[in-house]
N, C-alpha and C positions, 0 to 999 in steps of 0.2 A: 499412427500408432507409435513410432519413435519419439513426437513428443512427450506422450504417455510413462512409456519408459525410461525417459530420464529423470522421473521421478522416484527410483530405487536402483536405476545404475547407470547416473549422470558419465562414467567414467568410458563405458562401451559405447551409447550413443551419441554424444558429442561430438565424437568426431565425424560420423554417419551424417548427422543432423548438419554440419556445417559444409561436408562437403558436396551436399544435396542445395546449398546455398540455406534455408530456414528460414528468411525473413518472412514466408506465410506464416511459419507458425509464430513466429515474438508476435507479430501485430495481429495475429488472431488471438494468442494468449493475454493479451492488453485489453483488446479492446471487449474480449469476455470478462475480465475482472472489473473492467470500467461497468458494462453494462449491469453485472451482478449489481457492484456498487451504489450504481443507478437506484437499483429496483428496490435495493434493501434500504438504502434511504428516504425515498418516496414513502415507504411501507411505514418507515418509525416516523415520520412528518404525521401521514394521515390518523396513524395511530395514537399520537401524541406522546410519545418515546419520548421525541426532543422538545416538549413543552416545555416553555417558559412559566411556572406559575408563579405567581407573586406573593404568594406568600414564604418564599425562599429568598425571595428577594424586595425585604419589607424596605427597602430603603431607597428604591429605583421607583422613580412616578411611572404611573400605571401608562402613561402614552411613550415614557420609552420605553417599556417593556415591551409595550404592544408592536412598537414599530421595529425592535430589533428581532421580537417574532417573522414579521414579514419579510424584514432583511434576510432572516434565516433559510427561509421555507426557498427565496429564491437562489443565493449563496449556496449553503450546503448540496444541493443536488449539484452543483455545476464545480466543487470543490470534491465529490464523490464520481465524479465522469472524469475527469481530466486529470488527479493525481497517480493512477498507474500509466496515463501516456509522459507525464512528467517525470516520473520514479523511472519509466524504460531510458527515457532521452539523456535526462541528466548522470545516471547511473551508467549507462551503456557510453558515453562519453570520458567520465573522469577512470573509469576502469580503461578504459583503452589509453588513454594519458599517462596514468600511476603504471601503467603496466609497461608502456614505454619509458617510461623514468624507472622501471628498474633491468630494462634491455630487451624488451620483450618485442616482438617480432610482426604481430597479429596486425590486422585492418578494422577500421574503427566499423563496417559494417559487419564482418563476425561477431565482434565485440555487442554490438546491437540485439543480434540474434541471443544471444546469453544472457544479454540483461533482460530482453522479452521474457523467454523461454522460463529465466529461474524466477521468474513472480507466479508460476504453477503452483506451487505451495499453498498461496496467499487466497487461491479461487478454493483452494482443498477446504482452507480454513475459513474463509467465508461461509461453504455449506455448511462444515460442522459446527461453527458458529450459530448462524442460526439456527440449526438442530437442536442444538444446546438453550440458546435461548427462549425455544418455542415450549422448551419442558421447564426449563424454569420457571415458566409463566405459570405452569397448574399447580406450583407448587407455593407454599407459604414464606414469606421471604427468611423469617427466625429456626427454618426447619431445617432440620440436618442435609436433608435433598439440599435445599440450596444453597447452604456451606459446599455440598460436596460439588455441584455444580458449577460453582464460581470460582474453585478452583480447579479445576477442569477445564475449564473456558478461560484464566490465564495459562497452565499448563501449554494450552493448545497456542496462544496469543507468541511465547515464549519459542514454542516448538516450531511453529510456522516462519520462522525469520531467520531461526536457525538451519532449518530446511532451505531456505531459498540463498543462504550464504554459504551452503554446501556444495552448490548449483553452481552458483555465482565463482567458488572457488575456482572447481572443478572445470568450468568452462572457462576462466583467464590460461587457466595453468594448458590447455590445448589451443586458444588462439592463441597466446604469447610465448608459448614453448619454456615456459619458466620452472623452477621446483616450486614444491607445495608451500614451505614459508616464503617465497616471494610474491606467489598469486596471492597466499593469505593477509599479508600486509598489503596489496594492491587491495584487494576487497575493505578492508578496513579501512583503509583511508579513502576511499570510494564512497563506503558508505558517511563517515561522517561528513565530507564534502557535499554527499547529498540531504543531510540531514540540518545542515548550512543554509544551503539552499533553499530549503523547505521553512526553514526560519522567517527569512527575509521574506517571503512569500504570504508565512500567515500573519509579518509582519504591513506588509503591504494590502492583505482581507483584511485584516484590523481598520486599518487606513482607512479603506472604500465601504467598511459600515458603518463608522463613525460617521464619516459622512452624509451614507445612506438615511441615517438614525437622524442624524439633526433636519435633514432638509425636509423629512418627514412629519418630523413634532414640531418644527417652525412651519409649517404650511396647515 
């Protein structure tokens, strides 16, 4: 239940949650967001959400389209499972770093716990997400519903990150013993170091479909 609650008063449970140790809950909160993940991309595969049609892309031969379909179907699910245990590890590391470059006190396994913990948001906004998207769907795309819808679903996109960097604050500023502008520049520069990261990485998928794609239209 204390994870629960540091979803509207990250400031009282925190420290409750950490000095209980917490590392069930970051790696139960991970590895639900992963599975959500999971499931809701499988769902838009077999649905054809993520289809490739070709007539968006009158300019790509139809055998590479087709094969960077397949590259996708296997990619994307294992790109939707393994980027919130990447976002815990990478994120839960450079905030324990940044937080010690500005004097901060804390153990990189607390620090763990906190970056698990504040991706609770992100499970929040997956459901209302697809809530959202499942009304979308009865609705006409040119109709006011779904103006009003789509922005709603960034509203929520917006509001979700922002929630989890309140989290994120909130729990540097109680491992590292720091004031609120210094946890908050620890987060900031956390996050873009993970968003670095995350570059090189979809720069590195790029890589291994390119690949994929060719050895599959050359055979």
């Amino acid at each position: 239940m204390e994870t629960l609650r540091i979803l509207w008063a990250p400031n009282e449970e925190f420290p409750r949650l950490l000095k209980a140790g917490g590392t069930r809950w970051a790696v139960g909160t991970v590895s639900l967001l992963a599975f959500l993940n999971l499931i809701t991309t499988l769902i838009n595969l077999n649905s054809g959400v993520l289809q490739l049609e070709q007539q968006y892309f009158p300019d790509v031969p139809r055998d590479v389209l087709q094969a960077t379909q397949q590259a996708m179907k296997v990619l994307t699910p294992v790109a939707a499972a393994t980027y919130p245990f990447i976002t815990w590890l990478v994120l839960g590391v450079l905030m324990y770093l940044t937080g010690r470059v500005f004097g901060g006190t804390g153990r990189l396994s607390s620090m763990l716990v906190v970056s698990g913990v504040s991706q609770l948001p992100l499970i929040v906004g997956l459901v209302a997400g697809s809530v959202l998207a499942a009304a979308a769907s009865t609705t006409s795309p040119d109709s006011p519903a779904a103006a009003f819808l789509g922005s709603l679903s960034f509203s929520l996109l917006i509001g979700q990150f922002m929630w989890m960097a309140w989290l994120a604050v909130t729990g540097i500023r109680h491992v590292h013993q720091l004031d609120p502008r210094k946890s908050t520049a620890s987060c900031g520069l956390s996050c873009l170091g993970c968003l670095g990261v995350f570059f090189i990485l979809m720069f590195v998928a790029a890589i291994i479909l390119s690949l994929v794609i060719t050895t599959r239209v050359s055979s």
